[in-house]
Each structure stands twice: as C-alpha cells, then as structure tokens.
N, C-alpha and C positions, 0 to 999 in steps of 0.2 A: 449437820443438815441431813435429816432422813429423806431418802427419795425412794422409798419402798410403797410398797402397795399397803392400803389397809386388809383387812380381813376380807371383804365384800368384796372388793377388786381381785383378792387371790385367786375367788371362788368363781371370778368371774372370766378370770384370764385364762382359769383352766378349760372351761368352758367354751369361751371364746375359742382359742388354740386349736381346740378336737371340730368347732362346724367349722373354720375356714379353710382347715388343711384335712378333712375328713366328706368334706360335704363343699366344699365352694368351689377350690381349687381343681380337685376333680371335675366340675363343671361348667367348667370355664369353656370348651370346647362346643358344650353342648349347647352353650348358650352362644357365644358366634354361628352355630350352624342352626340354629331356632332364629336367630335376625336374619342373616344373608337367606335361610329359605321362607322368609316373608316379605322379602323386599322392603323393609320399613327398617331403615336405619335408628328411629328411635323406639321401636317397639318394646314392649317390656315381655322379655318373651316367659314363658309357662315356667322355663326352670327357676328363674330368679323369682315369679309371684310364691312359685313353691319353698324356693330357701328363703323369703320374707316370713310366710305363714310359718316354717320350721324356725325361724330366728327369735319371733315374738312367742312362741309356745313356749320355747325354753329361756324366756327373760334377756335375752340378747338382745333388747330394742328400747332406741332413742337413749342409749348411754352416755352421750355428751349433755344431756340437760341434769345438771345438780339436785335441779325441785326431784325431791322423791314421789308427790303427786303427779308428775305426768315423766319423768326421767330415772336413772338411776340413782339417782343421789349421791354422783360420786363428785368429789374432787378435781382439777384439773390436774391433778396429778394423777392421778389413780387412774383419770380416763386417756392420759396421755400413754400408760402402759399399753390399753387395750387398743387404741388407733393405732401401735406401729403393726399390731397383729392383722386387722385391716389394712393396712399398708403393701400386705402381700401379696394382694388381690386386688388391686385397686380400681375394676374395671366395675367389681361386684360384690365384693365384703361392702362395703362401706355403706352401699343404697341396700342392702341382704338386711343389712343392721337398723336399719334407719337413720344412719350417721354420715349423708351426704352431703357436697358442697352443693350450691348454697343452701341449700333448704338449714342447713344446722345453724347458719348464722343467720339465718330470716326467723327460724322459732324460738335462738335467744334473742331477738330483738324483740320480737312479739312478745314474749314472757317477761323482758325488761320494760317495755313502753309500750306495748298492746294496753288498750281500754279491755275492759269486759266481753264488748263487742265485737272488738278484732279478733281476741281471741278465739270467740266462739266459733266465728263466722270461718278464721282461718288455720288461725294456732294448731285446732283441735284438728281437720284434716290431714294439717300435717304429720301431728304427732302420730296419725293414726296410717298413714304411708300412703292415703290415699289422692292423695295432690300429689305435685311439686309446685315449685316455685324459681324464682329469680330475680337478680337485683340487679340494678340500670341505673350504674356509676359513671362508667368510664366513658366518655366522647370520641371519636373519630377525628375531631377539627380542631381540639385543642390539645396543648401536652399537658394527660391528666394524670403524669407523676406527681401534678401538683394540682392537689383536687379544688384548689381555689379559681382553676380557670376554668370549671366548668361552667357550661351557658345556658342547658336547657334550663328551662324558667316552671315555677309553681307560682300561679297569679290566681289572688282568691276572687270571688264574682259571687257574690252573695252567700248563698247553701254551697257552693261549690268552688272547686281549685279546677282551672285551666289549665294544661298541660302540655308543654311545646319542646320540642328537641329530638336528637339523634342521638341511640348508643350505640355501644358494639358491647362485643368482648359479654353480651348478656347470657351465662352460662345458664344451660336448659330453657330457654324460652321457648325453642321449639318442639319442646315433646308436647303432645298432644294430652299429657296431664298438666301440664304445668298451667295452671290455674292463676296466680297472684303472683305478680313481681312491687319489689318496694324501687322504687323512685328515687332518687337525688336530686335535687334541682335549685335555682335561686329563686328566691320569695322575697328579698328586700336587699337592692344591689347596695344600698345605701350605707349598710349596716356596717360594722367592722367585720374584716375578710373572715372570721371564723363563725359569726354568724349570719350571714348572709344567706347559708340554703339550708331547706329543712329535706322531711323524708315523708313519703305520703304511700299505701298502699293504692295498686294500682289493680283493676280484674281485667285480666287478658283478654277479656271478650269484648271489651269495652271502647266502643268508636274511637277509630283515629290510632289506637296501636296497630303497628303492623312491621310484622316480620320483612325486613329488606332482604334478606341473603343469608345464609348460612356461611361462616367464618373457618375455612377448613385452617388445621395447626398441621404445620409442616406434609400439607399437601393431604392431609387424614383430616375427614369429619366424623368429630367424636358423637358417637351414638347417645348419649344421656343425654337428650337438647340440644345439643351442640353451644356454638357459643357468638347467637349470632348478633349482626347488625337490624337494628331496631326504629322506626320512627314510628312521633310520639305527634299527634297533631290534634293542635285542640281536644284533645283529653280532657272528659268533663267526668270527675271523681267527685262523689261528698265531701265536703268539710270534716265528715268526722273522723274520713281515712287520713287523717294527717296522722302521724305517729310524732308523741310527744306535744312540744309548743313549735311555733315555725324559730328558726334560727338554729335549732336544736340538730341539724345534718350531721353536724362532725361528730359533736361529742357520741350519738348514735353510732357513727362510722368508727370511731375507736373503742367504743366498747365493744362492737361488732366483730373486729379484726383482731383483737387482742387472744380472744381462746381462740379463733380459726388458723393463726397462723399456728400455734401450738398442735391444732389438730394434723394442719399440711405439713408440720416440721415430721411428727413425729410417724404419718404413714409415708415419708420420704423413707425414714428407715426403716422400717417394713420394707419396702421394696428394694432397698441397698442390700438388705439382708438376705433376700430371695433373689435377686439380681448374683449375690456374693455366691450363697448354696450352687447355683446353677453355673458360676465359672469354676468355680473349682470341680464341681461333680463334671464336667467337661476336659478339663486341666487332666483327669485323673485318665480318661479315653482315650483321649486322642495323641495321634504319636508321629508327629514332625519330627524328620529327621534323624532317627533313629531310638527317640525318648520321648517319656510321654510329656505333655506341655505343663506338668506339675513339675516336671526336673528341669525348668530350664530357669536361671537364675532370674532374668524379665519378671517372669509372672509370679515368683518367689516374692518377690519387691511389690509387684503387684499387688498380694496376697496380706503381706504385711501392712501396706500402706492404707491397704481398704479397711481393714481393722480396726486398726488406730483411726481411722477416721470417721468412723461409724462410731465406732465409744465415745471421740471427743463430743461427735455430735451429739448423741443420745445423754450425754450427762450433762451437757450445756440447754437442753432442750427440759430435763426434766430439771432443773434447778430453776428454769425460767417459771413454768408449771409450780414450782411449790414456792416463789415468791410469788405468783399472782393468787394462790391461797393463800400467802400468809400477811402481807404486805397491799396487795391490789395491784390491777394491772398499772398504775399509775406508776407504784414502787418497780415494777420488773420493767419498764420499758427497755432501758438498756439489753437485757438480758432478750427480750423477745424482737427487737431488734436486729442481734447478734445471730439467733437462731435461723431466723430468716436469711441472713448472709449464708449461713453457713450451712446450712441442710442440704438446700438445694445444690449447691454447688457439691458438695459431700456427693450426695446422691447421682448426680450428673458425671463425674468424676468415675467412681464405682460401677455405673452400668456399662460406661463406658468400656473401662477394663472388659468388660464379660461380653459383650457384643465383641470387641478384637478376638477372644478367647473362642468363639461360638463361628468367626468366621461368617464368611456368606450366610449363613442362615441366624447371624443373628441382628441380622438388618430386616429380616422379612417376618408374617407373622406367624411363624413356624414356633417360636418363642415370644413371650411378653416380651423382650426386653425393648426392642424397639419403641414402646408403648412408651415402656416405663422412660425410657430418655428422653422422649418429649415431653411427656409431664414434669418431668423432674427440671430440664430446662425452661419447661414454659413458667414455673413458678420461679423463677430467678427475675421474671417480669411480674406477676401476679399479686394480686397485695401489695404491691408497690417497688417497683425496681430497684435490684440491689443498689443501685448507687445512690437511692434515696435514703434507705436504712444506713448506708456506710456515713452519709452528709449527718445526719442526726444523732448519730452513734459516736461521730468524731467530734460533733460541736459539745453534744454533753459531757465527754472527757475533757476537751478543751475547758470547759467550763472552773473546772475545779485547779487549773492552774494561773485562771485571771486574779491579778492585785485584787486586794481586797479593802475596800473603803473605808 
C-alpha cells in the first residue's frame, strides 16, 4: 500500500510548507490585533484578504476539490498530506487556502448534486472565496447523534419548499459573508427512516431565517461565524433549491462527511505536530528544579508517547484516504470511522502534554495551544460523537463473526 504523495502533491506540499510557516504563521498575531482593533469578532481582517490574494497567485487554492476545472485535482490522499500542513495554523491556513470547514463540504456537495444553476449561482462564489457558507444539521431538542431524530420539516407548496425548525451548532452562519447555508430537514415522515429528509439550499437573507445567539465553545466565540443557534420560520425557498431528489438527506450527509472527516483527521495532526514542536522547544528552556524539563523522566514519556501516537494516527488516517481512492468511501468506512476515534483523541491527548509543559501561559492566548485543545476536543463531538463511530465500528467487526446461513 503506497501512501506517498504523487508528483503534483510533492510540488505542492513544498509549496504549501514555505507560505504557512513563511507567511501565515508569522501572521497570526497580526491578524488577532487587526479583529480585537475592529471590534468585529468575525471580520476578515486585511492580513488574511492579503494571504488569500498571495495563496491563489501561487496555485495554493481550493486543493480539497479533485475536479482539476475548478480544484487541484488531487487525490484524497495526496490532499490529505497538505491539510495536516494547514493543520498548523488552524485559525488561518485553511480559509488563507480556501480549504475551510464548512464551505469545503458544501462545494463538494454542490459539485456532486448541484444542478447547473446551483452551481453557478453558488458553487462558483465559493470557489472563488468570495462568500461563505453553512450547513443546519444538528437540532437543539433532539439527540442528533442520531440524525434520524431530526424534526425541522421541508414541506413542498407548489414552486416552493416551506421551511420550519431550530439549529444550532451552524458553523459560520454569522459572518457577514456567509451567504447560503444547506438545510437538512424531513420532507416525508412516512418514508422508511433513511429516506425520510432531503437537503435544500437555503439564502441567508431570506424571510424567517434568523440568527438566535451566538454558541461560545468553552466559554470562546470563535471568530469565522461562530457557530450559532438558528431559526428557521416559514422559510419560503424555490423548489429548484432542493439538492438532489427529496429522500436523498443521508446519502448527501455521507458522502458529504466522508473526505471531511479525512480533512479534520488530518489538520488534527498538524496541530499535534505544532502543539509537539512547541513542548519540547519549551522542555529545552525551562529549568524546574534544578534541570531543564527535557531531563526529567515525565516528559521523556511524554515525548515518546506523543510520537507514537501521532504516527499511529497519521498512518491510519492516510490508509483510510487511499482506500476512499481505491475502493470508495463505502469500502473505507471502517477505516474513517476509526480515524475519527482516534485523531482527535490523539490530538487532545498531545496538546494536552504541552499546555502542562508551557504552564500558566499555556492556558492563555499567549500561545495557540489553548485554541487548539478545544478544537481538538470539540471534534471528539463533531461529525458525530465518538461513541457513535465506536457503535458502528464494533457492530461491523461483530459482524464477521455471526453464524453463517
């Protein structure tokens, strides 16, 4: 099993590699002190319009879309190398790139079940970094580990779908770009539970959506949109923003999720990896007790264990990647199942270490890592809670020691 890069990816990862740690990274600062001196927590300030215009001049843009007409044409594997490099930076490589959540799994969805039309009207904004967007899954009132208990309703009325419900959890809705969100909802309660909801584009401006509240994660609201609570009232959409046929919600929902957990797996380790550089480069400073905290047996173990587990991860992550190239997402499930277990938790684990290492200042925002540990545990719920991947991951192995007929 090859899990190397092709040629184009090589070319691209070097690339890649020199503007995030050359040009992003360094900017990072600059770019918290361009929001907090606007007072607009979702603003896009001037540095990142400038590293978007510098990312797309040099071919660094929209690299998770395959189509080589509007993406790179790479691989899930090949693009799975350059998201851990994004992974560094995770506040601003990834939107620098045009390779942010959700918009990346809203313009493969549009590139798989966009009309012509949707495309035009939305796709192409996107690709072109001039929107954002967001998707209105998850509900508030019910447990939407299991998205079968969702309740907002898509009811069609002649030219048009009627629109009723509460989300949350609607990553970027409220940036003042964020232009189109796609929908989830039920359209025929009667159906059998998998086809029962479809997926409809929704336009943000459009009567009866309305921002309820802003969703702070662990007491921080995150500046890309944030990720707030949503109602949806009487919502009156054309008919021809349906995406796909109606019933068609899931299947949508899992091709959707399939390469984005891939993306979240693998800039978790990116940031395990810069999370790692910056405990040990501290390890090496600092001198408790008479030695510096690189000589003390703890953080030796430390140091070992965060290795090994970042390898494990990244090769289980990219094995999952080159069976959804070789096989389909259908074939790798097990595999990106697994990754989802294990990333995050990986990642959660490792910043961990380097926040104790960093001391008091590495709870504050003196350093990323703070950041990064709430990302990293907030996706341990995201895409579907570990203990959901672990239920389905254990029934499918179960599966192959059942009697056989």
């Amino acid at each position: 099993m090859d899990l190397g890069m092709s040629a184009r990816a090589e070319e691209l990862h070097g690339e890649l590699w020199a503007f995030v740690h050359e040009r992003v990274i360094p900017n990072e600062a600059t770019h918290a002190r361009q929001i907090e001196e606007s007072g607009q927590r979702h603003l896009r300030p001037p540095i990142l319009q400038e590293l978007k215009a510098e990312a797309r001049q040099k071919g660094l843009w929209n690299l998770f879309l395959p189509d080589e007409e509007h993406g790179a044409g790479l691989s899930n594997l090949d693009y799975a190398h350059l998201a851990e490099i994004t992974g560094r930076s995770p506040l601003i490589a990834p939107e620098a790139v045009n390779c942010s959540a959700p918009d990346t799994g809203n313009m493969e969805v549009l590139h798989m079940f966009g009309t012509p039309d949707q495309q035009d009207e939305w796709m192409r904004p996107l690709l072109d970094g001039e929107i954002r967007s967001s998707f209105f899954m998850t509900e508030p009132d019910v447990a939407s580990s299991d998205a079968r208990n969702i309740r907002s309703t898509i009811v069609r009325d002649g030219d048009e779908y009627v629109l009723n419900g509460r989300k949350w959890w609607s990553s970027g809705a409220a940036a003042p770009d964020a232009k189109v969100g796609i929908f989830m909802g039920v359209t025929d309660p009667d159906a059998e539970p998998y086809r029962q909801q479809s997926m409809i584009l929704v336009p943000l401006d459009t009567p009866g959506v309305e921002v309820v509240r802003e969703l702070p994660v662990f007491g921080h609201y995150d500046g890309h949109g944030g990720h707030p609570e949503m109602s949806f009232t009487d919502v009156r959409v054309p008919a021809s923003n349906l995406l796909a046929n109606e019933g068609d919600g899931f299947m949508i929902a899992q091709a959707r999720l399939g390469p984005g957990r891939i993306h979240h797996c693998m800039r978790l380790i990116g940031m395990a990896e810069r999370a790692f550089d910056a405990m040990c480069t501290r390890a090496m400073e600092r001198e408790p007790f008479g030695k510096p905290i690189a000589q003390q047996g703890v953080f030796q173990h430390w140091v070992a264990q965060s290795r090994v587990r970042i390898e494990q991860a990244r090769l289980l992550t990219l094995k999952a990647a080159h069976l959804m190239d070789t096989v389909g997402n259908k074939g790798a499930r097990m595999e990106i199942s697994a990754i989802k277990i294990v990333a995050p938790a990986m990642a959660a684990w490792v910043i961990d270490k380097a926040i104790q290492v960093h001391g008091g200042g590495g709870f504050s925002d003196d350093f990323p890592l703070a950041m990064m540990y709430a990302h990293a545990r907030t996706l341990q719920m995201a895409d579907g809670p570990d203990e959901v991947h672990e239920m389905a991951l254990g029934r499918r192995e179960l599966k192959r020691f059942l009697p056989q007929s």
